[in-house]
C-alpha positions as CSV (number, residue, x, y, z in Angstrom):
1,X,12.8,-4.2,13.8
2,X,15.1,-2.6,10.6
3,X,18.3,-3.0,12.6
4,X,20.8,-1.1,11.1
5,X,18.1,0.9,9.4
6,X,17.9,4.8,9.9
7,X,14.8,6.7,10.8
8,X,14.0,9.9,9.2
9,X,10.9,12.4,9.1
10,X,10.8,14.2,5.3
11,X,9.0,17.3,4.8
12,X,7.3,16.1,1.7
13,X,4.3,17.9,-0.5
14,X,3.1,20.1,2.5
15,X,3.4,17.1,5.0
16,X,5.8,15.2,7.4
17,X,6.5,11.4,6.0
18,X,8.0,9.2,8.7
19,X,10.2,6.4,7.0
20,X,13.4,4.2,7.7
21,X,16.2,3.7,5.1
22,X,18.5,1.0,5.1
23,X,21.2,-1.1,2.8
24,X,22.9,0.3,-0.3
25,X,22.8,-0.4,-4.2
26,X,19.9,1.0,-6.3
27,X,16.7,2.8,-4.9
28,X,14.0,0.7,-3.7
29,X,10.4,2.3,-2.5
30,X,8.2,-0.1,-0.5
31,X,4.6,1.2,0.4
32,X,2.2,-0.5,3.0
33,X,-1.4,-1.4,3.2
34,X,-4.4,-0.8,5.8
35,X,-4.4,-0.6,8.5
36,X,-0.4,-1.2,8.6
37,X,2.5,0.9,8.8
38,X,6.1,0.7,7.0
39,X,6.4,-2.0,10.0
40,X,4.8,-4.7,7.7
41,X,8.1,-4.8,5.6
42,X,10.4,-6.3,8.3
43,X,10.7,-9.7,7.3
44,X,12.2,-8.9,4.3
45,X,13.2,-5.5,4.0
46,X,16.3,-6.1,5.7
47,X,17.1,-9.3,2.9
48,X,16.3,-6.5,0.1
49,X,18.9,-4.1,1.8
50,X,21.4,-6.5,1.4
51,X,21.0,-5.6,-2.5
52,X,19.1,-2.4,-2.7
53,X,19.1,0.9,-0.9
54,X,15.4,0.3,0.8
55,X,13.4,3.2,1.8
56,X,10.5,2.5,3.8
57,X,7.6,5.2,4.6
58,X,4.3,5.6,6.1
59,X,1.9,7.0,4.1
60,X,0.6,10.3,4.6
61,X,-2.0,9.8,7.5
62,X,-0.7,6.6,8.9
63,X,1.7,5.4,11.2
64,X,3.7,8.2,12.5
65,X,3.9,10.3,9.3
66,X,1.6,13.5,9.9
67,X,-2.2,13.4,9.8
68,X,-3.8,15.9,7.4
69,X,-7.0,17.0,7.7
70,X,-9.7,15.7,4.9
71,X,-11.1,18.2,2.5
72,X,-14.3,17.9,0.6
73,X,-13.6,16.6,-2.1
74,X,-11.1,14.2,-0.3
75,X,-8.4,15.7,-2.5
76,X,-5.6,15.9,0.5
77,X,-6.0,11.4,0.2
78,X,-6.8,11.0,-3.1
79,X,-3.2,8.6,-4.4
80,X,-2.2,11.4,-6.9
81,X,-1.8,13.3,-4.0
82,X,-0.1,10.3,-2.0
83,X,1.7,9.5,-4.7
84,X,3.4,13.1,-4.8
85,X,4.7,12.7,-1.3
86,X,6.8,9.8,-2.0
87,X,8.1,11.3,-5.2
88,X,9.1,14.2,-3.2
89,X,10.4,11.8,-0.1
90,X,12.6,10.2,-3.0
91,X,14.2,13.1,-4.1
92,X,15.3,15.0,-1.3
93,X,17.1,11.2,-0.3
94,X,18.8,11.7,-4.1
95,X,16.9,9.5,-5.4
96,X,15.6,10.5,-9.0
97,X,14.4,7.1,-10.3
98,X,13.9,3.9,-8.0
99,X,12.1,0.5,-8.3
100,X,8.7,0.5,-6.4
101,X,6.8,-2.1,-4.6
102,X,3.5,-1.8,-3.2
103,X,1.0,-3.6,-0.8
104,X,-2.8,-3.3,-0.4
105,X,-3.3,0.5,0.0
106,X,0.0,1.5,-1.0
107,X,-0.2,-0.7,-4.2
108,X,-3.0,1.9,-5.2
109,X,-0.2,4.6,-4.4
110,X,2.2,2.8,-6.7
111,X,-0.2,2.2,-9.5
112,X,-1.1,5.8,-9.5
113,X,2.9,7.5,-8.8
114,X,3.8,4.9,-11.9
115,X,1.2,7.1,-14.1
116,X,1.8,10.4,-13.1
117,X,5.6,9.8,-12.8
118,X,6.4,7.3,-15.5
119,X,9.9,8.6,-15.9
120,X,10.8,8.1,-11.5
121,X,9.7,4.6,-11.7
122,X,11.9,1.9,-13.1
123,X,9.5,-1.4,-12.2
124,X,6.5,-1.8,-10.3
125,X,5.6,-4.4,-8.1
126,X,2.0,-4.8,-7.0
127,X,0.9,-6.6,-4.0
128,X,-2.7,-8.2,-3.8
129,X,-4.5,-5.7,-5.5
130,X,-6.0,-5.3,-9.0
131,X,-6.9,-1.6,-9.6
132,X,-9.9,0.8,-7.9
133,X,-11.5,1.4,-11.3
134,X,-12.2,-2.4,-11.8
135,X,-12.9,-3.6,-8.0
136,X,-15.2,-1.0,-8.3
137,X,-16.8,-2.8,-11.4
138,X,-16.5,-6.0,-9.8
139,X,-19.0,-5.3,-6.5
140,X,-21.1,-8.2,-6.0
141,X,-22.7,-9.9,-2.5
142,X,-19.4,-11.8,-1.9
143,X,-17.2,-8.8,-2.3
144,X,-19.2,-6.6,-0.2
145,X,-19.7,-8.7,2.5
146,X,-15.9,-9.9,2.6
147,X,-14.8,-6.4,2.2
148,X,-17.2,-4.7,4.0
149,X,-14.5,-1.8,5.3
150,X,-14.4,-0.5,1.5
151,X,-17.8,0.7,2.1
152,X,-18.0,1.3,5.8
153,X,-15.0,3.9,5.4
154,X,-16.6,5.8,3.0
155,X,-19.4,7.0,4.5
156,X,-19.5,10.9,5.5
157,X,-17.5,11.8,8.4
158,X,-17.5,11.6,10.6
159,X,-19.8,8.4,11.2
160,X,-17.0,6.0,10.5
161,X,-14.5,7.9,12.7
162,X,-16.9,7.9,15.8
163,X,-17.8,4.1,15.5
164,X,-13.8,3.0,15.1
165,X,-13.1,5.3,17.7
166,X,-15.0,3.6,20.5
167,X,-12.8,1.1,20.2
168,X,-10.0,1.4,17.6
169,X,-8.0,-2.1,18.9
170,X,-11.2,-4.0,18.5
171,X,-11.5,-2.4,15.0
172,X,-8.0,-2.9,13.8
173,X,-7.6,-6.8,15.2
174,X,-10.9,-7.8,13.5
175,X,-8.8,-8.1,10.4
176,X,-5.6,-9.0,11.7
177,X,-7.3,-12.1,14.0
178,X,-8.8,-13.8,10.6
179,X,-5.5,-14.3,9.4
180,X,-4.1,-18.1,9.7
181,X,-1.8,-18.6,12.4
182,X,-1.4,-14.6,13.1
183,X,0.1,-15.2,16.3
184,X,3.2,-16.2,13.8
185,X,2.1,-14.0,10.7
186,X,2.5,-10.7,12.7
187,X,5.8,-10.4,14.3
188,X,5.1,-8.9,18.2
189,X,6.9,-5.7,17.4
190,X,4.7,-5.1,13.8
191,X,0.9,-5.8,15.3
192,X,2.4,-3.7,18.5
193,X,3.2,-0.3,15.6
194,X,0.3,-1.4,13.9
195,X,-2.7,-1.0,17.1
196,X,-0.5,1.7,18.4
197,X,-1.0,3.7,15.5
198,X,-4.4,3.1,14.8
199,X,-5.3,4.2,17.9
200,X,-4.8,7.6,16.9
201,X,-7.7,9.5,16.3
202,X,-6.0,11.1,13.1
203,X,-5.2,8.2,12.0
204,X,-8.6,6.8,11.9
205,X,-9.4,10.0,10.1
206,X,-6.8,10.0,7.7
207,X,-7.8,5.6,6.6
208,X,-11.5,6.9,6.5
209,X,-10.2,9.9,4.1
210,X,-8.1,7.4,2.1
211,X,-10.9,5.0,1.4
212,X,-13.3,7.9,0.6
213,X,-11.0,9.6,-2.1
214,X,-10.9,5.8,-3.4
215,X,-14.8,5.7,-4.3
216,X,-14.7,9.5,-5.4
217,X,-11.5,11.6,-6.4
218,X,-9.5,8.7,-7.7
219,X,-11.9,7.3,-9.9
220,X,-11.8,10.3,-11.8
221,X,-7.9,10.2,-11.9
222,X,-8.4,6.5,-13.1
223,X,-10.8,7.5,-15.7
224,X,-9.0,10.6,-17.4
225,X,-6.1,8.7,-18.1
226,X,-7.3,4.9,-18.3
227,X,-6.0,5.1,-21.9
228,X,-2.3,5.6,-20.9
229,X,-0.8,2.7,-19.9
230,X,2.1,1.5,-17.5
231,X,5.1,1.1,-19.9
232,X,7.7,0.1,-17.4
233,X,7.6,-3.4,-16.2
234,X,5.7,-4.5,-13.9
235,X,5.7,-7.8,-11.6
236,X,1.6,-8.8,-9.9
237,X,1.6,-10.9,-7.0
238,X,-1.7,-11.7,-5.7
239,X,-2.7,-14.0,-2.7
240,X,-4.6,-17.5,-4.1
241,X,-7.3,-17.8,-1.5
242,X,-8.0,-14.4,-1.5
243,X,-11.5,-12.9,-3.1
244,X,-9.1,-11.1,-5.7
245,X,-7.4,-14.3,-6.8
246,X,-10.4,-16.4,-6.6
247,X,-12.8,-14.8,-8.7
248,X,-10.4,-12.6,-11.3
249,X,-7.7,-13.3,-13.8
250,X,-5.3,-10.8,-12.3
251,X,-3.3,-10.7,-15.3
252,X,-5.8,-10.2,-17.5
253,X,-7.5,-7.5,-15.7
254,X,-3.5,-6.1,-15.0
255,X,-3.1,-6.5,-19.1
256,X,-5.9,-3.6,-19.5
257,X,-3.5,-1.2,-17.6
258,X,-0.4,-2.2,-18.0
259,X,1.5,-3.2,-21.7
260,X,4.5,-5.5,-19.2
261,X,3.2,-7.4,-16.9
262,X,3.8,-10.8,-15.5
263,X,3.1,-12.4,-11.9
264,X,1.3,-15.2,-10.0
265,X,-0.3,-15.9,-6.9
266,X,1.1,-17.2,-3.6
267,X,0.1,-19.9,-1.4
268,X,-1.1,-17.3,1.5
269,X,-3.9,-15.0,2.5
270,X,-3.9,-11.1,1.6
271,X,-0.5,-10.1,3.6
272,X,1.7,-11.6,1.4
273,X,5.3,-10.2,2.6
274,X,4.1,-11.7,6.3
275,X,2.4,-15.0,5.5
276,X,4.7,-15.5,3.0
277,X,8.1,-14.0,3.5
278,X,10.7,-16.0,1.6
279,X,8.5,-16.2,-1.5
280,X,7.4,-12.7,-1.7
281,X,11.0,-11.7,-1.3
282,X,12.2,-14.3,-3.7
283,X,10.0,-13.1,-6.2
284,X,10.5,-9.3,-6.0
285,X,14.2,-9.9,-5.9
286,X,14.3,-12.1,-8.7
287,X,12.2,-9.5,-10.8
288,X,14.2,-6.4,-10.0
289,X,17.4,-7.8,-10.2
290,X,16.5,-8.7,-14.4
């Protein structure tokens, strides 16, 4: 995977952030979900390279990047915190401003970076995600029982840790084995990273950590500053069989954060940018390249 690509590891905001770079031409920061790695961009990270300079990280916790310990009030996950890594990543690669996609988790990451660094980000790109403050509003029996994880992982550690841990694989392919076709979703080498990774014991701790400064910690972030809005544009892409896209008017709900945004849903399920490669690329390309 990311041939031609070069791997790095930043010291970043007090922590190690594993990432590969590739291509050249303007600055392009793509952040993964859970329980992935940077690993779910290689079907089209290297098409983006051929046009942008593509820098793709694991987030703080996952993956190969270092695994923080949690604090009590779940501060060391909470996105501004994220968030801050890959503004720091970005600059020590000389990059001061950059367009920014993100997926699942790492759309959170974007959403929040995009309000505490308005001036770094140049267009956002949101996959599958409306934000934490609203999903939050939205819990009902279907939600809970589709997403169950959201409320599994926040329980107090370290109940969540010890029950993944007896078998993290099992865990991890739960999700990954309701996808259509997977077997051709999930390239070999990408589920491989994937189960790898969250096998490690830190790693479990640090998507535990994440989840819990997304019920807590973040939603006071989201709060204090749900009057400013996103300026810059921004491009939602949603999946249209997912709960999300079923139940929500994602640009609507987008349109109370955000004063530029546009999008549509694809014909997939929630990994977008591997169930649906050539229109997930097609439609980030097309809306960074305005």
């Amino acid at each position: 995977m990311f041939e031609g690509f070069e791997r790095l590891q930043i010291e970043a905001n007090g922590t190690t952030i594993n990432l590969v770079k590739g291509g050249g031409g303007p600055p392009l920061l793509l952040l993964h979900g859970y329980p992935q790695t940077h690993a779910m961009w290689n079907k089209i990270a290297p098409r983006l390279a051929e046009d942008f300079t593509v820098v793709c990280p694991d987030l703080r916790g996952y993956g190969d990047s270092a695994k923080v310990e949690g604090d009590p009030e779940h501060l060391n996950y909470s996105k501004r915190t994220m968030a801050q890594d890959q503004v720091d990543v970005m600059k020590q690669l000389g990059f001061d401003t950059f367009f920014l996609v993100g997926h699942d988790r790492g759309g959170r990451v974007s959403h929040r970076l995009t309000k505490d660094h308005p001036e770094s980000v140049l267009k956002l790109a949101t996959l599958d995600i409306i934000p934490t403050r609203k999903m939050f509003q939205i819990v009902n029996k279907e939600f809970a029982t589709n997403t169950y994880h959201w409320f599994f992982l926040i329980q107090p550690f370290d109940f969540p840790e010890k029950v993944i841990g007896a078998d993290p694989e099992f865990f991890a392919r739960r999700g990954f084995d309701r996808v259509k076709d997977a077997d051709k979703v999930f390239t070999p080498e990408a589920l491989a990273d994937y189960l790898r990774c969250f096998n490690d014991p830190g790693t479990i701790h640090a998507v535990c950590e994440d989840y819990r400064a997304g019920a807590s910690i973040d939603l006071v972030h989201d709060e204090a500053d749900f009057d400013q809005k996103i300026n810059c544009p921004m491009l939602a892409l949603w999946s249209s069989t997912g709960y999300v896209g079923r139940t929500q008017d994602v640009l609507k709900v987008w349109g109370d954060y955000a004063t530029n945004v546009r999008g549509h849903s694809l014909p997939c399920g929630h990994y977008l940018a591997e169930e649906a490669p050539d229109e997930t690329y097609a439609a980030i390309k097309e809306f960074l390249s305005e």
